[in-house]
SERO-4910 file (N, C-alpha, C, O; in steps of 0.05 Angstrom, whole numbers):
BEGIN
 pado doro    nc1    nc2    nc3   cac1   cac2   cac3    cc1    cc2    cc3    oc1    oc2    oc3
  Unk    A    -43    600   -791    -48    572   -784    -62    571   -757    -55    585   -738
  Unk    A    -81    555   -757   -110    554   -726    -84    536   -712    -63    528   -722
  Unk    A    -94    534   -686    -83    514   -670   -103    502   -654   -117    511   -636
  Unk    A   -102    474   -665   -124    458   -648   -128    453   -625   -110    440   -614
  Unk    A   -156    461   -606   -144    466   -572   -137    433   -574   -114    427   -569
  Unk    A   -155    410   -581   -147    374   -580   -114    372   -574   -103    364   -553
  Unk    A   -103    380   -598    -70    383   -600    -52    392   -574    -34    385   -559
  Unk    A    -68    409   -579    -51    421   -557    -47    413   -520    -29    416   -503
  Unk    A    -74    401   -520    -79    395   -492    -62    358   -497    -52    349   -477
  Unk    A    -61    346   -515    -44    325   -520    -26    324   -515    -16    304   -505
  Unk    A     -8    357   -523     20    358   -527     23    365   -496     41    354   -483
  Unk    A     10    378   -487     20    388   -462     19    366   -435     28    371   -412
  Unk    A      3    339   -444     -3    317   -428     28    304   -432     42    297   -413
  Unk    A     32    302   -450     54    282   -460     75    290   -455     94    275   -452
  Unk    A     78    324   -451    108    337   -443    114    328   -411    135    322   -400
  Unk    A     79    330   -397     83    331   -371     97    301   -362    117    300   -347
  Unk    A     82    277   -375     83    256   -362    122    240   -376    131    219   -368
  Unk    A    133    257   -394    153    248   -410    173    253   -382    194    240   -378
  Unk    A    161    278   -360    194    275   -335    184    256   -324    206    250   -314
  Unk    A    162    231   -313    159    213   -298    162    192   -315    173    174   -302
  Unk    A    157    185   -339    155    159   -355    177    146   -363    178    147   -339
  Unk    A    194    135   -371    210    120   -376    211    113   -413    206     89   -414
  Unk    A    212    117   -427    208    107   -458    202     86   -462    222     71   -459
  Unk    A    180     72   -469    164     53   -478    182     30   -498    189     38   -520
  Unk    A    188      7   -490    194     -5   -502    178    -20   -524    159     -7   -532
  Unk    A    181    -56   -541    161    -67   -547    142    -57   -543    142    -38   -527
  Unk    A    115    -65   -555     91    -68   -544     88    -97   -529    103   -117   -533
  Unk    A     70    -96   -513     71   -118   -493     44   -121   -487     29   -110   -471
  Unk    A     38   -148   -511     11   -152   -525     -6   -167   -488    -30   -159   -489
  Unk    A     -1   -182   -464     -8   -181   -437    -19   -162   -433    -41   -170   -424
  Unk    A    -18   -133   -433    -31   -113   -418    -49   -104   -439    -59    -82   -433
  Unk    A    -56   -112   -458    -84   -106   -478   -110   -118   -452   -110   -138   -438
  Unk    A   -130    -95   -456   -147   -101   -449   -172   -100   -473   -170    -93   -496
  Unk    A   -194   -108   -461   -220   -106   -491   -230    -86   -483   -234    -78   -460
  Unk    A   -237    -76   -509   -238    -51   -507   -272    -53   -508   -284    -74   -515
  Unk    A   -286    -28   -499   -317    -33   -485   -325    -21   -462   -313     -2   -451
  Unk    A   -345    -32   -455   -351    -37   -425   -349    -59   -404   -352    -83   -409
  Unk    A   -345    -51   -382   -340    -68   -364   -350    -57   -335   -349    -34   -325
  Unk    A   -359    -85   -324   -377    -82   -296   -355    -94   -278   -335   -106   -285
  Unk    A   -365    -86   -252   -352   -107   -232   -364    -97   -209   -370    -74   -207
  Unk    A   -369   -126   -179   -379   -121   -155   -361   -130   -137   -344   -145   -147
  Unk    A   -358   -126   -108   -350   -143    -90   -354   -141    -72   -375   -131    -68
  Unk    A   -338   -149    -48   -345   -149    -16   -325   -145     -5   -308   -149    -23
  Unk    A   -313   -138     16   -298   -128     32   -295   -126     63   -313   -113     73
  Unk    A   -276   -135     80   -280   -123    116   -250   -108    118   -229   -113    106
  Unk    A   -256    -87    139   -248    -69    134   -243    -62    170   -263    -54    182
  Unk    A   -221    -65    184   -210    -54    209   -209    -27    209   -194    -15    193
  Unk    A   -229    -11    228   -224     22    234   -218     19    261   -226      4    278
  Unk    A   -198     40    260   -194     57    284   -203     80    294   -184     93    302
  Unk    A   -221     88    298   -247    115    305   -231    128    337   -235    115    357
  Unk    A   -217    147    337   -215    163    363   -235    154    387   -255    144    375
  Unk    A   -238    153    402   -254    148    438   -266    163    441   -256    185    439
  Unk    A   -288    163    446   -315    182    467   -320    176    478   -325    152    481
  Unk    A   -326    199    500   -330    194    532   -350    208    537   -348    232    532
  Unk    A   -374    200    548   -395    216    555   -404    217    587   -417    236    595
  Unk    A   -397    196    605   -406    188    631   -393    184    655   -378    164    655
  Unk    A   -393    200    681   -376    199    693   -390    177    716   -413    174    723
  Unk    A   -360    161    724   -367    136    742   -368    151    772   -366    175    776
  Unk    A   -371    132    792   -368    138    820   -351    143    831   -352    146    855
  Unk    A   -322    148    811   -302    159    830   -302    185    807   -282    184    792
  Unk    A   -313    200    803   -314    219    783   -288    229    763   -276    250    761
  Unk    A   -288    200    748   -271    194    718   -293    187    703   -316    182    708
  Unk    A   -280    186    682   -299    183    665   -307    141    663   -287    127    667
  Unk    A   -321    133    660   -332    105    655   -341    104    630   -362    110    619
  Unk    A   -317     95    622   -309     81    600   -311     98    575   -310    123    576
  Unk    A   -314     81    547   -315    105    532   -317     84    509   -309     60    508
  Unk    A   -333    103    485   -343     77    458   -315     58    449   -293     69    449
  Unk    A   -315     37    444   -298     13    422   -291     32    395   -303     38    374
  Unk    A   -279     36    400   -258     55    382   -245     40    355   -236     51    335
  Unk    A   -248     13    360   -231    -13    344   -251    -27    333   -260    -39    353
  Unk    A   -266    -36    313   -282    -55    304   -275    -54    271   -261    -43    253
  Unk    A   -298    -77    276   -293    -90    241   -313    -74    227   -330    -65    243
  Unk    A   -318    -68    198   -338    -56    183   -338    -74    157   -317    -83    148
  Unk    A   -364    -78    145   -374   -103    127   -372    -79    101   -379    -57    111
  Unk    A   -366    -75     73   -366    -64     50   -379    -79     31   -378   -103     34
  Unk    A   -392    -68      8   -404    -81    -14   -389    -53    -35   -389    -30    -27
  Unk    A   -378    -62    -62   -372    -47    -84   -379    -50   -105   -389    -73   -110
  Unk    A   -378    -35   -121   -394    -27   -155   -366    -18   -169   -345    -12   -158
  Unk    A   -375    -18   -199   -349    -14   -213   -371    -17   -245   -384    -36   -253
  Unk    A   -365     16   -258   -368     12   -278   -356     23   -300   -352     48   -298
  Unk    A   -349     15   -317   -320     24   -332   -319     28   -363   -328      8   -374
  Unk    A   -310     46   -379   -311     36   -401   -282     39   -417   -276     63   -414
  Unk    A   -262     26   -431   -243     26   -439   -242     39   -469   -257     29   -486
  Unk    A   -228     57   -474   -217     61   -509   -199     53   -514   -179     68   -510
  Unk    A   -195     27   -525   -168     17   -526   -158     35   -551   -136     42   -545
  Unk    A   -164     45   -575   -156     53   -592   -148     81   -585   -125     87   -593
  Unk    A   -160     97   -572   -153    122   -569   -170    143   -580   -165    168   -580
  Unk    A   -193    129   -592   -209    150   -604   -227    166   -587   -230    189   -597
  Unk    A   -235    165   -574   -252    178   -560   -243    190   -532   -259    205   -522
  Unk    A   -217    184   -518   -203    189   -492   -182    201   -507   -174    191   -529
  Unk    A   -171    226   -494   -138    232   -496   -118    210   -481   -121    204   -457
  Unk    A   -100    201   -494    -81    184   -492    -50    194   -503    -39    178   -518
  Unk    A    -41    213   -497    -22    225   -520      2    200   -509     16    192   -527
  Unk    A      7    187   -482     32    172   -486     28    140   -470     46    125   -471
  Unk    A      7    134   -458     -7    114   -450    -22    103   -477    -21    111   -500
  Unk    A    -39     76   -461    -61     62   -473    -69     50   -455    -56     47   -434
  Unk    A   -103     36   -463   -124     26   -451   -129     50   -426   -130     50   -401
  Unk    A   -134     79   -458   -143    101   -437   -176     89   -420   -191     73   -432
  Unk    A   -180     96   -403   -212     91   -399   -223    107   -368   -210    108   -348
  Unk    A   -246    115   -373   -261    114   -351   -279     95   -334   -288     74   -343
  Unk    A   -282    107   -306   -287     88   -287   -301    101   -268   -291    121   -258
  Unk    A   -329     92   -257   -342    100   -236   -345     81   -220   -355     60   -229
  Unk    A   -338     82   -196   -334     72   -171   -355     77   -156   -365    100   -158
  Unk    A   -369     56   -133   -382     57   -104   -367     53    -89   -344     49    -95
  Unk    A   -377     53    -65   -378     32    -39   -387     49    -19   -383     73    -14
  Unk    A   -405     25     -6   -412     31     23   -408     12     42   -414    -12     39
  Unk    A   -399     21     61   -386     -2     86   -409      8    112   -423     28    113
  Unk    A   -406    -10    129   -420    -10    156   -412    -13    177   -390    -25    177
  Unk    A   -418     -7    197   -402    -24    229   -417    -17    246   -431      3    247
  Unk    A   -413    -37    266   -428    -35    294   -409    -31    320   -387    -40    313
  Unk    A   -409    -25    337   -388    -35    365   -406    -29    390   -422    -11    388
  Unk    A   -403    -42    412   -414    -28    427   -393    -48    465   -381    -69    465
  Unk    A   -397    -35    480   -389    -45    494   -392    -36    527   -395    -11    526
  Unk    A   -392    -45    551   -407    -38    574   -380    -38    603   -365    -55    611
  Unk    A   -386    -11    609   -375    -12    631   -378     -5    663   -383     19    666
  Unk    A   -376    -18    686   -382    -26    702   -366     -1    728   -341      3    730
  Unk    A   -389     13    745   -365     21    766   -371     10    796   -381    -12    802
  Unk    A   -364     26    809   -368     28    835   -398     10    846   -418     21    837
  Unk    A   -406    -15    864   -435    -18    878   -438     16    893   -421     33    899
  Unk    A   -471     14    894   -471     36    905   -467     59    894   -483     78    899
  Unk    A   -452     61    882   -442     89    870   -460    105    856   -482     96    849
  Unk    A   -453    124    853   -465    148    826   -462    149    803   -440    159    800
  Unk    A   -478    141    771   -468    149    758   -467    177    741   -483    169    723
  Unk    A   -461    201    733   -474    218    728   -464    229    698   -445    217    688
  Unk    A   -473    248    686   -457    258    668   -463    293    670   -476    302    689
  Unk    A   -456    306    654   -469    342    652   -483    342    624   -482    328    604
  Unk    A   -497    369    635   -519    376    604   -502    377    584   -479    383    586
  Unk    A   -517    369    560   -496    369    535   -498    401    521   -491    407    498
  Unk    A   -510    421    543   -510    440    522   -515    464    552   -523    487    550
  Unk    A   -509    454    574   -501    476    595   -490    459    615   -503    445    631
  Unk    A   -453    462    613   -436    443    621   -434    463    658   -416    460    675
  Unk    A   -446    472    659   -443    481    693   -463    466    703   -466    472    727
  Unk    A   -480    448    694   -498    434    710   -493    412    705   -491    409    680
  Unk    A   -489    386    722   -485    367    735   -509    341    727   -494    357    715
  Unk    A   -520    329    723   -540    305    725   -538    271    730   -536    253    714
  Unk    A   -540    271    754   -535    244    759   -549    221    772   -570    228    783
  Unk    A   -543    196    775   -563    181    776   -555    162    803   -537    146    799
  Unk    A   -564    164    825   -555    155    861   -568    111    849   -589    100    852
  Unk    A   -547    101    837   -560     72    855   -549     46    875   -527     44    887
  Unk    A   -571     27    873   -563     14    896   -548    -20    882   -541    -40    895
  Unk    A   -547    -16    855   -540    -39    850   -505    -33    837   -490    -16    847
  Unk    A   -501    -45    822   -474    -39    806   -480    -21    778   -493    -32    760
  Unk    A   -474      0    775   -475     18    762   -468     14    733   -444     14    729
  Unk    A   -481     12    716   -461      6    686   -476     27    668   -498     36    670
  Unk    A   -448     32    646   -450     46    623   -448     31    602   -432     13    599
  Unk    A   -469     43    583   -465     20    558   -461     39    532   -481     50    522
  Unk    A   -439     43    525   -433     41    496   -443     38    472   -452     15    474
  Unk    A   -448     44    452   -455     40    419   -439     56    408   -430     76    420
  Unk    A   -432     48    378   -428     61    356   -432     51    340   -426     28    341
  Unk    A   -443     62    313   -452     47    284   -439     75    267   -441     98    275
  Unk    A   -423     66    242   -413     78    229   -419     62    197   -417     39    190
  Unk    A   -428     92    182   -437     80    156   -421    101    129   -424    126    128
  Unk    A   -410     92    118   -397    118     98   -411     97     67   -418     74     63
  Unk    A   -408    121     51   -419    124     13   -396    136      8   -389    156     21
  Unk    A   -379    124    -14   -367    140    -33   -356    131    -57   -345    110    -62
  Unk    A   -361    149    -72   -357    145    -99   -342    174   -115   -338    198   -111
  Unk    A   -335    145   -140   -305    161   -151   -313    166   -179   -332    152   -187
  Unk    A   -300    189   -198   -298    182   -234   -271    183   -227   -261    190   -206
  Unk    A   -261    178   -247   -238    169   -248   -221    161   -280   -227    139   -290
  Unk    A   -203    179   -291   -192    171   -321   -165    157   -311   -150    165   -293
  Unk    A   -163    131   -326   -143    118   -322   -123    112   -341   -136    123   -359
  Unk    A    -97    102   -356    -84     97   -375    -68     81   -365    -64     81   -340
  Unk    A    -56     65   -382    -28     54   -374     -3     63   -394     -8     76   -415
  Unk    A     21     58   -388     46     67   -390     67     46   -389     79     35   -370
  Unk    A     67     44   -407     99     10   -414    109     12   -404    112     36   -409
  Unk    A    134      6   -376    159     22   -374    171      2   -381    176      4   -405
  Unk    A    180    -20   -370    201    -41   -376    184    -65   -380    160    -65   -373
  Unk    A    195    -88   -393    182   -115   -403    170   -124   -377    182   -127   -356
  Unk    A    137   -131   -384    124   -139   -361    118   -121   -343    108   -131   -323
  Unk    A    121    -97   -343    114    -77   -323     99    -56   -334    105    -48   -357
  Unk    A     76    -43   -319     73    -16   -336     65     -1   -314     62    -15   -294
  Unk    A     59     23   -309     49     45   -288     19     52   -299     16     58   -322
  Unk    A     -4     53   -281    -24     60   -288    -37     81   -269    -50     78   -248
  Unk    A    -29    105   -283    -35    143   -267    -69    133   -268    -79    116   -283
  Unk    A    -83    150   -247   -109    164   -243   -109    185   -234    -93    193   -217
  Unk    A   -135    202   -248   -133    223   -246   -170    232   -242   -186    229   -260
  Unk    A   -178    243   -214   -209    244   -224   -222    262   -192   -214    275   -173
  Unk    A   -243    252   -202   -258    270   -165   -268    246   -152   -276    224   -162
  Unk    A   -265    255   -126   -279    241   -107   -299    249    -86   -298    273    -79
  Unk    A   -316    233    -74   -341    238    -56   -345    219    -29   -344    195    -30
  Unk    A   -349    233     -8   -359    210      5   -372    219     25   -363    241     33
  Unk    A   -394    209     41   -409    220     56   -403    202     85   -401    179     78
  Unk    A   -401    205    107   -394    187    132   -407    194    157   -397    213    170
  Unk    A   -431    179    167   -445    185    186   -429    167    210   -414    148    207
  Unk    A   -439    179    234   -426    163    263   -441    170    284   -447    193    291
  Unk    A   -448    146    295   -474    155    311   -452    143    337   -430    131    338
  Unk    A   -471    152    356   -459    147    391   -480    152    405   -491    173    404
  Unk    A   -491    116    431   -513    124    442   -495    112    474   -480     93    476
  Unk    A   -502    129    490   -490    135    507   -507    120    536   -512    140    551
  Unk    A   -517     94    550   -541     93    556   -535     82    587   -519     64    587
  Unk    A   -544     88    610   -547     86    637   -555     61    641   -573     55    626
  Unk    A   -544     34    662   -564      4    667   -558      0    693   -534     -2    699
  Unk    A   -580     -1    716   -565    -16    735   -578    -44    736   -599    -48    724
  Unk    A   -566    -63    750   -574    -89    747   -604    -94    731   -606   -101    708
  Unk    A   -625    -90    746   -652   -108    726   -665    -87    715   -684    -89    698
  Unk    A   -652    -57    727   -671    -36    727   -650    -24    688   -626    -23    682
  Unk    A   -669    -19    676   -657    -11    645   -674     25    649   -697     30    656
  Unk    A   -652     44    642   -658     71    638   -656     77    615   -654    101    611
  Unk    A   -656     57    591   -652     69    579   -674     96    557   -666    111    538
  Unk    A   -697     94    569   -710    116    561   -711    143    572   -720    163    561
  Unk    A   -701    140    596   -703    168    614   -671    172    622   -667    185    642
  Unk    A   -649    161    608   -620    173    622   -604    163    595   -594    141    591
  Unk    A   -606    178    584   -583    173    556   -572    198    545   -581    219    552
  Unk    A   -551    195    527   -542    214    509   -540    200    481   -526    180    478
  Unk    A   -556    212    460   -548    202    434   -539    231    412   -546    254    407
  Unk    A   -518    210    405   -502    240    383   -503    231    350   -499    207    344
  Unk    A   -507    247    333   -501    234    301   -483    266    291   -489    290    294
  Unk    A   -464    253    279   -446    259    253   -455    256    231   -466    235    224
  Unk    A   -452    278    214   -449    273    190   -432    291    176   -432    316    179
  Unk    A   -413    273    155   -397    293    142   -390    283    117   -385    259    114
  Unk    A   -388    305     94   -390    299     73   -365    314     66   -355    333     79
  Unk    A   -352    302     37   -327    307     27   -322    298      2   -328    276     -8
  Unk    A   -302    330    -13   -311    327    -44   -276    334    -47   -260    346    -32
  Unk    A   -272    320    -78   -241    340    -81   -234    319   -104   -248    303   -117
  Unk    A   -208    326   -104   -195    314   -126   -180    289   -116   -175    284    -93
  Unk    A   -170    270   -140   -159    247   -129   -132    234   -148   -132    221   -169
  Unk    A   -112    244   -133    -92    222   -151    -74    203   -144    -69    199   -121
  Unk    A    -63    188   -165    -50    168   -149    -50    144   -174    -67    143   -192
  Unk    A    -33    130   -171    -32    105   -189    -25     83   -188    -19     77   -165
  Unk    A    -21     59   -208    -11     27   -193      9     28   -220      9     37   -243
  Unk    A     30     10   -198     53     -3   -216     43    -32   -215     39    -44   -194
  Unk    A     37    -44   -246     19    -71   -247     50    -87   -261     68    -76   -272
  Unk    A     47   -117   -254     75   -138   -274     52   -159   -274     32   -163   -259
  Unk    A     62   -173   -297     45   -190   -305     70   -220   -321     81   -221   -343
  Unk    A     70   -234   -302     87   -261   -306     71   -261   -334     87   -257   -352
  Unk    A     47   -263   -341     33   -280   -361      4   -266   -362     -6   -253   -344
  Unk    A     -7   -273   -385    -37   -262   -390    -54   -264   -377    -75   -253   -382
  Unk    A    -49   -284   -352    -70   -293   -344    -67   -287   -309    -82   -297   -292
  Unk    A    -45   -272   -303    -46   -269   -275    -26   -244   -270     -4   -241   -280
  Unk    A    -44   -222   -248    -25   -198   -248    -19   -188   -214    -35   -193   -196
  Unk    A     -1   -179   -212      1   -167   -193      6   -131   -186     23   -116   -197
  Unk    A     -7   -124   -171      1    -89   -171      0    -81   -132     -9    -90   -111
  Unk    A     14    -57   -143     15    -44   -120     10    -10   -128     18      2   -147
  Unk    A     -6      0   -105    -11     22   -108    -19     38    -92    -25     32    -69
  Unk    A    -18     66   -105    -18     89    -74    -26    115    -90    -18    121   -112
  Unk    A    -49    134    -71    -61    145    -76    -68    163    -54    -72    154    -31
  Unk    A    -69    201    -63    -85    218    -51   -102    225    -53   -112    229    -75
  Unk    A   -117    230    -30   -146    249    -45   -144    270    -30   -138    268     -7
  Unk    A   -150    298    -44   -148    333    -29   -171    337    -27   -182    337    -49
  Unk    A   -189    343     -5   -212    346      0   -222    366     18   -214    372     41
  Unk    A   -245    376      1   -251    389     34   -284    375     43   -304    366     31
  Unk    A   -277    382     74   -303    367     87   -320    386    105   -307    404    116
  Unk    A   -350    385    111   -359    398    128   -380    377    140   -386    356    128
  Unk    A   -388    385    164   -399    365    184   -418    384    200   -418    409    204
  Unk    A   -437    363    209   -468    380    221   -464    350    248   -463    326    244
  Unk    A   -465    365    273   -463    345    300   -493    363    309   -497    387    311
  Unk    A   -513    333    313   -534    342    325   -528    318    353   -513    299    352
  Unk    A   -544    326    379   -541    312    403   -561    319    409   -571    340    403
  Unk    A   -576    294    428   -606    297    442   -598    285    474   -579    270    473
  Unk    A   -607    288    495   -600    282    519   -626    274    530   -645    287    521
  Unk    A   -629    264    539   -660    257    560   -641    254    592   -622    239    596
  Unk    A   -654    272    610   -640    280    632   -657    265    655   -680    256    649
  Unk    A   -649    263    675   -653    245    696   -645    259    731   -625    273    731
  Unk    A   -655    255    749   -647    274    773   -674    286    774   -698    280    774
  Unk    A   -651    315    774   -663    340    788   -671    351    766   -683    372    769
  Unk    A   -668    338    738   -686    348    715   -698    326    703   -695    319    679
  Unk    A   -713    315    719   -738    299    702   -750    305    684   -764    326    682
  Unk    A   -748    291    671   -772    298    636   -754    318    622   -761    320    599
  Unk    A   -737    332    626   -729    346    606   -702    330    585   -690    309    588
  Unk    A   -701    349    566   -696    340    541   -681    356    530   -693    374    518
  Unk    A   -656    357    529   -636    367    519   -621    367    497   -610    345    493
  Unk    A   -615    388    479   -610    384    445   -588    402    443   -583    422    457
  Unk    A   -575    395    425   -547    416    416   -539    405    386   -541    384    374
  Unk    A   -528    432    380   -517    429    345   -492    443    344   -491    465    355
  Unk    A   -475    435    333   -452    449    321   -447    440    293   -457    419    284
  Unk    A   -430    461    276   -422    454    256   -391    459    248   -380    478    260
  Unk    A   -380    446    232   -351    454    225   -339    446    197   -348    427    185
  Unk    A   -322    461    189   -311    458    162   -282    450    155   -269    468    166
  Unk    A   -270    439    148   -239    433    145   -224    422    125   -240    412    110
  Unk    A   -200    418    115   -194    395     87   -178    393     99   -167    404    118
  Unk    A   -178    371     83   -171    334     96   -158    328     74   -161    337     51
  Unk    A   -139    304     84   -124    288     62   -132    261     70   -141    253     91
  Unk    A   -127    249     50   -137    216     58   -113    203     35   -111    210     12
  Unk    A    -99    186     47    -81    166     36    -86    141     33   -102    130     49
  Unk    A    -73    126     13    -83     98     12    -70     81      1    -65     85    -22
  Unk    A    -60     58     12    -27     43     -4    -47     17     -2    -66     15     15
  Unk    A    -39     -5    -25    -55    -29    -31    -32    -45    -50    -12    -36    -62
  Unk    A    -42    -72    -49    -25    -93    -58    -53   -108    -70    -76    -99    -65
  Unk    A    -49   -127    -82    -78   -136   -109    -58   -158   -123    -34   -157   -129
  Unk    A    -76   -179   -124    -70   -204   -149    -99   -209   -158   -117   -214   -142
  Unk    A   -101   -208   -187   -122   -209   -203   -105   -240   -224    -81   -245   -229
  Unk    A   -134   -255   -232   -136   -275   -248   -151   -264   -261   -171   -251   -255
  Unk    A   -138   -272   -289   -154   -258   -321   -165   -276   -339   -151   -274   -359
  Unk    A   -182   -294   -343   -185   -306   -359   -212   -293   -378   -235   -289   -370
  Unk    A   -201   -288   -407   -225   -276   -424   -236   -253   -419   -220   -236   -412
  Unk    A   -257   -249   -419   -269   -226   -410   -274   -229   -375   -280   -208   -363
  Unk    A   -272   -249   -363   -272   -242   -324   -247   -236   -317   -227   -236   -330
  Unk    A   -250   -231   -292   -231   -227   -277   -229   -224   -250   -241   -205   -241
  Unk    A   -215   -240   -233   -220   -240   -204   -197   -228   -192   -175   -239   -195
  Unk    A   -199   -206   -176   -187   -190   -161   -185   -192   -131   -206   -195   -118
  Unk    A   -163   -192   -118   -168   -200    -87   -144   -180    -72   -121   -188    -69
  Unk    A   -153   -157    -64   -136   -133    -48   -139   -133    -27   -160   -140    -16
  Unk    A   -101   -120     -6   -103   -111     12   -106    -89     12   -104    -84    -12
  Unk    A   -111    -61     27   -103    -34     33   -102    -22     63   -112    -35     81
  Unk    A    -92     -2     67    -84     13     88    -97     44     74    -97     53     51
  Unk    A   -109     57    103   -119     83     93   -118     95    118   -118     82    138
  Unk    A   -116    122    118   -107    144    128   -122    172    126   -114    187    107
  Unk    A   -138    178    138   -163    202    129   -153    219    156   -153    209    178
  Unk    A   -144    244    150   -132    271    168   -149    276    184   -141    276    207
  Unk    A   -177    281    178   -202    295    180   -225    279    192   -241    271    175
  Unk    A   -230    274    225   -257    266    226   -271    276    245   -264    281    268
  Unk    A   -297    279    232   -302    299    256   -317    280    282   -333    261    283
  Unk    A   -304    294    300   -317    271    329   -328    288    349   -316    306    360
  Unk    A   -359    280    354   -375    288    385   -356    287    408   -350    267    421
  Unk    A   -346    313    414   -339    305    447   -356    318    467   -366    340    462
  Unk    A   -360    303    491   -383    316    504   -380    326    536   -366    308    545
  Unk    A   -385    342    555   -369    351    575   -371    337    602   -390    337    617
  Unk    A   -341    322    606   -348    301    627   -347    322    659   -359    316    679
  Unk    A   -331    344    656   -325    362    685   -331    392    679   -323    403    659
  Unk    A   -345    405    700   -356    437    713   -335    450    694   -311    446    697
  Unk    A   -348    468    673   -326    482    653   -318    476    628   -314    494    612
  Unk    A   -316    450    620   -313    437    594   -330    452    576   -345    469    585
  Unk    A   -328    448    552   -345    462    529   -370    443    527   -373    419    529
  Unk    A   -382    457    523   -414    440    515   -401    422    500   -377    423    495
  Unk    A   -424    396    492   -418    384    462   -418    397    436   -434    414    427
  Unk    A   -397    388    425   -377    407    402   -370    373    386   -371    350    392
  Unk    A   -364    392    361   -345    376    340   -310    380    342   -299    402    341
  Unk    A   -297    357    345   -264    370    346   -257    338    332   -262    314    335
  Unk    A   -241    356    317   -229    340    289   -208    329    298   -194    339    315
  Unk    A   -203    297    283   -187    288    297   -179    266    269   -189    272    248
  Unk    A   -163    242    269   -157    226    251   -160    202    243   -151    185    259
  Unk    A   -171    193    221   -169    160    237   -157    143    205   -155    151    182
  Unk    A   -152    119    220   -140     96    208   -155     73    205   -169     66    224
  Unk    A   -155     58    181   -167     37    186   -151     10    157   -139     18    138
  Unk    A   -154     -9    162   -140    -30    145   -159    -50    140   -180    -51    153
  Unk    A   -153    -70    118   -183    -87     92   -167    -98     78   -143    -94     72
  Unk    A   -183   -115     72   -190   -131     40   -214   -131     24   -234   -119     32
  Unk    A   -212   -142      8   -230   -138    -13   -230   -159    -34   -208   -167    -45
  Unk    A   -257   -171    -43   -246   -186    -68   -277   -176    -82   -300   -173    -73
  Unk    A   -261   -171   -114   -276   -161   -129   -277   -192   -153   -261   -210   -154
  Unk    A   -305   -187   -175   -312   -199   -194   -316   -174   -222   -329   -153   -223
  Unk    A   -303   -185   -239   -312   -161   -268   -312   -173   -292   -296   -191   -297
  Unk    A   -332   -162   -311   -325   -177   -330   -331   -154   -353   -347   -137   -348
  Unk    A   -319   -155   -377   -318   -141   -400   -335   -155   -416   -341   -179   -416
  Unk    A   -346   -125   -442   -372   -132   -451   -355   -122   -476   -348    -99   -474
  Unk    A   -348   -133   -497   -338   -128   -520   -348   -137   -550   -335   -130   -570
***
């Protein structure tokens, strides 16, 4: 007698998920979805928390100031999906409305912010790529440092999804799939005294980039009062690994006029990224309007630090963590 690999990879789905699942009561004709295709877009703002950089030392030789670490970021999302409600074409050995799902998004942000030292004073910083030399700038007005950061991430998901009856009105919906995302972070670092602007001959500008691939799981417990309105909550890992390329350009000022200073590092690491959310969707027919909170948690980021004192490491990449919190409201509709 053959043994069918189909069978078998069924049976061994259904053994696994039989220690987490609960036995399926009724059917619970509310969580039918149409079976097909289905689109959806939306929009999103999104609170990060980005670690601090410091590039510039003030007139009492501390550092003056350091990038907005805290800003808002604008998101736009994609969603394209297709459901087997029957089971023919997706393994489903103990779920339904098996289906796949490809995911976007890309978010944005700006911050920037200016700080002020000493009249008179010095402001200076060191080479970004030979931290025993010094470069600094003697003026006569009030000394300021000005700040930027723009941060832009891409990522996208596949993703197999099912749901799971447990009790009346409730069901669990596992994912299981890969994930991607690419996240650039720039930092321009720029010298002003009162009317006089340096910013072409006394700056530091740095860009990040780091990209990250892996697996993703995690699922929502959805209840549904009624057909027409749901609520879920959900939480999710992603295991990833990331690598990152830090390039930095300096335009120097002083005792090195005209020169032009560059450095590169690179680094490799995995990262976890967590993610807990709460969601009320309105169902009517084939639309549906979705409106989420979430909280997220990424292990892994890589951040420019650059050398404010005699001895420090050149500019380098050193990994660090960040946080950030959103909403979101999405539109979808099924094509059946």
């Amino acid at each position: 007698m053959s043994l069918d690999p189909r069978s078998l990879v069924r049976g061994l789905l259904a053994l696994a998920l039989a220690f987490v699942a609960r036995p399926a009561g009724a059917h619970d004709e509310r969580f039918d979805l149409p079976g097909g295709l289905y689109v959806g877009g939306g929009v999103g703002v999104e609170y990060v928390n980005l670690p601090e950089v410091s590039a510039i030392l003030g007139p009492d030789a501390t550092s003056l100031g350091h990038t907005d670490d805290e800003f808002l970021t604008g998101s736009a999302h994609v969603l394209v999906g297709f459901v087997d409600r029957e089971g023919l074409s997706l393994p489903d050995p103990v779920g339904r409305n098996a289906r796949l799902e490809l995911r976007g998004r890309f978010s944005r942000g700006h911050s920037d912010r200016t700080a002020t030292g000493t009249p008179g004073g010095a402001i200076s910083f060191l080479l970004v790529d030979d931290s025993t030399l010094a470069d600094g700038l003697l003026v006569a007005g009030s000394p300021r440092a000005r700040h930027e950061t723009n941060l832009r991430s891409w990522e996208g998901d596949l993703l197999y999804r099912t749901d799971i009856e447990w009790v009346d009105g409730l069901v669990v919906s596992p994912l299981l799939g890969l994930t991607f995302t690419r996240l650039d972070l720039d930092n321009n670092f720029i010298i002003k005294d009162g009317p006089t602007n340096f910013d072409g001959t006394f700056n530091i500008d740095d860009r990040t980039n780091a990209y990250y691939g892996g697996l993703a799981l995690g699922g929502e417990l959805r209840a549904r009062p009624t057909r027409f309105l749901e609520a879920r909550a959900g939480a999710r890992a992603d295991l990833i690994a990331a690598t990152a390329d830090l390039e930095v350009q300096q335009n120097a000022f002083g005792a090195f006029v005209g020169q032009r200073r560059e450095k590169s590092d690179h680094d490799t690491d995995f990262a976890a990224r967590l993610t807990t959310s709460l969601g009320l969707s309105l169902n009517v027919g084939p639309v549906a309007l979705a409106l989420e909170g979430f909280a997220r948690w990424l292990s892994y980021v890589p951040i420019a630090r650059h050398p404010l004192f005699t001895g420090d490491r050149d500019s380098h990449i050193d990994g660090d963590d960040m946080w950030s919190a959103g909403g979101m409201a999405r539109l979808s509709v099924s094509f059946h």
